[in-house]
N, CA, C and O of each residue as an XYZ file, in Angstrom:
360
protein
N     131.177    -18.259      8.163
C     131.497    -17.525      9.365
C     133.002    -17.568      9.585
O     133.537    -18.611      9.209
N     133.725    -16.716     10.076
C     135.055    -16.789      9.881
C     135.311    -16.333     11.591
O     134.793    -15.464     12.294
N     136.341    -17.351     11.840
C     136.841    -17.569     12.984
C     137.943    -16.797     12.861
O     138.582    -16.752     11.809
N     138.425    -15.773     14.482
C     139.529    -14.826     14.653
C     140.410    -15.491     15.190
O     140.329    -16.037     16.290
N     141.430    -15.498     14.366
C     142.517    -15.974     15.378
C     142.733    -15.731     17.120
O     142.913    -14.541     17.379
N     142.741    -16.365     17.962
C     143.488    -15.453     19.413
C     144.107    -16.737     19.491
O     143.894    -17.837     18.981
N     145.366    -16.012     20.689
C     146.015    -16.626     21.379
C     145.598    -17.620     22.390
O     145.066    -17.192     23.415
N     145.765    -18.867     22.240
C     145.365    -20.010     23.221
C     145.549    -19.536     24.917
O     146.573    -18.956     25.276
N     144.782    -19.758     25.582
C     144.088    -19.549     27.020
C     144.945    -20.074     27.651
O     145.394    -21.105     27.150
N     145.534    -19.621     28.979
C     146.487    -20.681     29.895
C     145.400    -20.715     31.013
O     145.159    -19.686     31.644
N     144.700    -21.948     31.284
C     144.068    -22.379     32.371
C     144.508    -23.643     33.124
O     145.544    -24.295     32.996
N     143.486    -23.820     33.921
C     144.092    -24.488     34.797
C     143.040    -26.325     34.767
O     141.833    -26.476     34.576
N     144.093    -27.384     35.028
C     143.813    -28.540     34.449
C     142.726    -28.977     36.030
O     143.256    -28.825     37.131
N     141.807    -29.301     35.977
C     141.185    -29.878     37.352
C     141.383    -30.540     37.631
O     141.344    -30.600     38.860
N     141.846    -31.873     36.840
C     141.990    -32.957     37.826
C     143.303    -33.204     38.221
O     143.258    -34.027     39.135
N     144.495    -32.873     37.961
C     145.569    -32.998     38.032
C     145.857    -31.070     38.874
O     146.722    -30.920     39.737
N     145.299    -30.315     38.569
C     145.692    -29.137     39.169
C     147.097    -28.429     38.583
O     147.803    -27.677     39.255
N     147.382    -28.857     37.062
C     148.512    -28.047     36.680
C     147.755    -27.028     35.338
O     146.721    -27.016     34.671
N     148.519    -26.555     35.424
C     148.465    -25.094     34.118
C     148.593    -25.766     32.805
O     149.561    -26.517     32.673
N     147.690    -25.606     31.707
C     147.271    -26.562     30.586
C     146.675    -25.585     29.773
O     145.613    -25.015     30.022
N     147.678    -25.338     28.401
C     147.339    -24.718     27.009
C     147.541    -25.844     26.112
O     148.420    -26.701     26.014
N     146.387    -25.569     25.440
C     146.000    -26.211     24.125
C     146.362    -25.727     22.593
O     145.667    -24.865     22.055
N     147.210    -26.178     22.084
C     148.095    -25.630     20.812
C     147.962    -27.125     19.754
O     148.461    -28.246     19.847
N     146.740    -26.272     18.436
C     146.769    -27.253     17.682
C     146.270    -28.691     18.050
O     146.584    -29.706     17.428
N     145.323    -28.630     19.316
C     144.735    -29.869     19.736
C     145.369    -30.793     20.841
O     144.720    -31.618     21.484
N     146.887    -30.524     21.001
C     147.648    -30.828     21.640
C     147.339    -30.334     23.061
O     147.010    -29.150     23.139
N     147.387    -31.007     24.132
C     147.688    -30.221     25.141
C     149.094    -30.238     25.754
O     149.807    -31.238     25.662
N     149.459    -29.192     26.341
C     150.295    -29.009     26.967
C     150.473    -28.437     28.540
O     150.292    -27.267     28.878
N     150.770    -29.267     29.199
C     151.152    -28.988     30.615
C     151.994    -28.851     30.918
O     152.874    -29.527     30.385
N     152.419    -27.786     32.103
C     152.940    -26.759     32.376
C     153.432    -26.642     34.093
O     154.184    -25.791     34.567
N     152.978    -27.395     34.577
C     153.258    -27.343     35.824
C     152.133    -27.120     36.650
O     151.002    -27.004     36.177
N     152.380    -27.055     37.857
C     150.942    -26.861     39.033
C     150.567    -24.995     38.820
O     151.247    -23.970     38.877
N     149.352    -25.262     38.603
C     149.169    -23.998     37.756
C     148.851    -22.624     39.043
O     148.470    -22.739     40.208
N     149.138    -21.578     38.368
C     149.237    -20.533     39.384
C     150.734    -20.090     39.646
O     151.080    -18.935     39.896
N     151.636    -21.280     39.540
C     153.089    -20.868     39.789
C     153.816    -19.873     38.521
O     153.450    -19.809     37.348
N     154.841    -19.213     39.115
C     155.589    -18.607     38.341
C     156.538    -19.139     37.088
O     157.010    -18.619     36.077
N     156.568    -20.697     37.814
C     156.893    -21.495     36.668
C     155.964    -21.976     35.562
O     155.908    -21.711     34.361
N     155.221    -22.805     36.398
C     153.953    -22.225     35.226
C     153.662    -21.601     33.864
O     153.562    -22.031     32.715
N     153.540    -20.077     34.629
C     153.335    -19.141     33.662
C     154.519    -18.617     32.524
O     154.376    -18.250     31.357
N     155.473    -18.715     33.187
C     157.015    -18.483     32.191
C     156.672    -20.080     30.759
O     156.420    -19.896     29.568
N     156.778    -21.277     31.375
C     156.217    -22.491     30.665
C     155.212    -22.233     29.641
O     155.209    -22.751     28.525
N     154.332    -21.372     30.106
C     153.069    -21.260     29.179
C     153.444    -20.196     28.398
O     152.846    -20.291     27.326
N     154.352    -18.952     28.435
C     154.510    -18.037     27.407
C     155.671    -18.761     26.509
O     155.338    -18.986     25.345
N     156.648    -19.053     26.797
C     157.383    -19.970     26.538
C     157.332    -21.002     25.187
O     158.037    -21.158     24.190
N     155.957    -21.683     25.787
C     155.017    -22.641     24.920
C     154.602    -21.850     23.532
O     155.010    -21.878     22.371
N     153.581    -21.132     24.253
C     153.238    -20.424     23.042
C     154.175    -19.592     21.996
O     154.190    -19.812     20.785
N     154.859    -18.722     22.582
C     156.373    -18.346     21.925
C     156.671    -19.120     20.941
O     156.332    -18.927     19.773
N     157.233    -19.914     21.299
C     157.639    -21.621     20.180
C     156.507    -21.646     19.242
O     156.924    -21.546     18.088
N     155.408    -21.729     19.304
C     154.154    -21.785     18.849
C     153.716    -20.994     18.126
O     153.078    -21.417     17.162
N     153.871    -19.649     18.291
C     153.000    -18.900     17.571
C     153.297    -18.549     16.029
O     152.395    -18.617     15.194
N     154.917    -18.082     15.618
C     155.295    -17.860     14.211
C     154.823    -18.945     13.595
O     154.704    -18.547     12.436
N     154.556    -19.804     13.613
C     154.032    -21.259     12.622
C     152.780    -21.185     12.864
O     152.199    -21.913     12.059
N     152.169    -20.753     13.458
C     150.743    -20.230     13.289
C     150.468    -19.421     12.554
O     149.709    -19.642     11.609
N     151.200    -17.861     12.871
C     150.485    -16.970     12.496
C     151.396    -17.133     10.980
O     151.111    -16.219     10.207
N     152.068    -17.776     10.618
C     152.775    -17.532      9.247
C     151.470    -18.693      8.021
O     150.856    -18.403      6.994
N     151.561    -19.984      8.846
C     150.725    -20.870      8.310
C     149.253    -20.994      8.369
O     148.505    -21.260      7.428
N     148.933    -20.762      9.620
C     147.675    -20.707     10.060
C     147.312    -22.168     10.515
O     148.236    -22.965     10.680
N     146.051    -22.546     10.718
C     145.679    -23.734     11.314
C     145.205    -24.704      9.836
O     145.325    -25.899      9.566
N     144.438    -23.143      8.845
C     143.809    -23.784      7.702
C     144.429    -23.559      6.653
O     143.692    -23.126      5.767
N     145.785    -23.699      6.291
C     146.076    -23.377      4.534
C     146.933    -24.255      4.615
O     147.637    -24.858      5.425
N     146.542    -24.122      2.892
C     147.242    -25.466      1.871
C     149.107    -25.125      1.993
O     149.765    -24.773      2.972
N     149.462    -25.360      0.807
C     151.306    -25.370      0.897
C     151.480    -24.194     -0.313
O     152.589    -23.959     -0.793
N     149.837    -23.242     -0.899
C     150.274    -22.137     -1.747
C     149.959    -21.240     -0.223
O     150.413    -20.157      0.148
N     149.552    -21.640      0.059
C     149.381    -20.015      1.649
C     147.806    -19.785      1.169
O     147.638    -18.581      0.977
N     146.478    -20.628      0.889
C     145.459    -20.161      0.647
C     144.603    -20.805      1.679
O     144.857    -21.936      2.093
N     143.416    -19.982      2.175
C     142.830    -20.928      3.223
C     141.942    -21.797      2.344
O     141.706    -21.603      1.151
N     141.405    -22.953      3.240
C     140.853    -23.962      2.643
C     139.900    -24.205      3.779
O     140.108    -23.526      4.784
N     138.747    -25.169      3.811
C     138.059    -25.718      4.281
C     137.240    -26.959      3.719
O     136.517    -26.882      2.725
N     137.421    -28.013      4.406
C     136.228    -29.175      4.111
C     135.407    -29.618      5.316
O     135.450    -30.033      6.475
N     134.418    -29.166      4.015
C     133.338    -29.537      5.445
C     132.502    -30.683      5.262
O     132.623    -31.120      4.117
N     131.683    -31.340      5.979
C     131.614    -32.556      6.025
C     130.052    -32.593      4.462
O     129.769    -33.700      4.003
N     129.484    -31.636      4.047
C     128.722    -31.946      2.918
C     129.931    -32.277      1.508
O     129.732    -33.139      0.652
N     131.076    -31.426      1.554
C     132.075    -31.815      0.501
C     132.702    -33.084      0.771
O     133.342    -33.382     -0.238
N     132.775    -33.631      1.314
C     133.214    -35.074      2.272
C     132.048    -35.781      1.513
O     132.346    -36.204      0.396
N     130.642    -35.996      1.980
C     129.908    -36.697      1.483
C     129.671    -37.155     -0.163
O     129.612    -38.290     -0.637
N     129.590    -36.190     -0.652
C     129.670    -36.041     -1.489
C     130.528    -36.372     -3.147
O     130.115    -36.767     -4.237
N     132.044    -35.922     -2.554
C     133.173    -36.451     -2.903
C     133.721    -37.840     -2.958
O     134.271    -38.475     -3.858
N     133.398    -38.124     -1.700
C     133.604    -39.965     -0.945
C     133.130    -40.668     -2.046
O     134.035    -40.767     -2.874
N     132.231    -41.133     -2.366
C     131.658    -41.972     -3.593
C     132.129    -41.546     -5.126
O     131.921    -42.464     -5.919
N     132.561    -40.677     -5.564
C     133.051    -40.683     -6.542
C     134.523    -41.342     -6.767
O     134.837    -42.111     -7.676
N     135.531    -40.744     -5.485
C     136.772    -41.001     -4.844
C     137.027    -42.674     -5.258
O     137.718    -43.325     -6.042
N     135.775    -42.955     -3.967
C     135.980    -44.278     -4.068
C     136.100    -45.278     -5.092
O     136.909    -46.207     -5.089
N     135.225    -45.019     -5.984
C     135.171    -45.721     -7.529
C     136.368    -45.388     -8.234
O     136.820    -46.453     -8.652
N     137.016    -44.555     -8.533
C     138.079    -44.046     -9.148
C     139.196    -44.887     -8.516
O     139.987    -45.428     -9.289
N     139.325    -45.032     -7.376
C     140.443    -45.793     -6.739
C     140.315    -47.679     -6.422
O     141.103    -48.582     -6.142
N     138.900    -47.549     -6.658
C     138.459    -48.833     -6.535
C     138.940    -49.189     -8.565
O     139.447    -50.250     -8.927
N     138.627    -48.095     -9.470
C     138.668    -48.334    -10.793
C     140.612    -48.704    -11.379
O     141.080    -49.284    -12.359
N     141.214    -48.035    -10.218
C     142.830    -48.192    -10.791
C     143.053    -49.443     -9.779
O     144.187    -49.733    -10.161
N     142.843    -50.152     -9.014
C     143.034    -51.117     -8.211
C     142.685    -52.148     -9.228
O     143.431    -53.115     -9.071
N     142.088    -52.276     -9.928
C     141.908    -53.528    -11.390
C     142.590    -53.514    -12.464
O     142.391    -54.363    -13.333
């Protein structure tokens, strides 16, 4: 299934009551949300943000190809890994 890129959401944080975008897992706050400062902060944010996204993406290697591991290649892999590194450690 292939996920579309969009632009991260500027909402608003509840318990603290400031303006809070999420970039790359990170959050970022922005001020008491609703303000004009705020919102300048949050385009701002993303601005900074976005060419290293949209050039790199969230998922590619260092040739520019997407990649994914998912947790059956994880399983799988892990035990072979391990012996091999457990095998040069002697």
């Amino acid at each position: 299934m292939n996920r579309t890129k969009k632009i991260p959401s500027y909402r608003r944080y509840k318990t603290t009551g400031q303006g809070v975008v999420v970039l790359a897992g990170k959050y970022h706050y922005l001020g008491l949300h609703g303000t004009p400062e705020s919102h300048q902060n949050n385009k701002r944010t993303v601005a900074e943000w976005l060419p290293a996204w949209v050039s790199n993406g969230p998922m590619r290697n260092d040739l520019g190809n997407r990649f994914h591991v998912g947790s059956h290649t994880v399983i799988r892999e892990f035990p072979r890994r391990a012996i091999n590194d457990w095998r040069m450690q002697q």
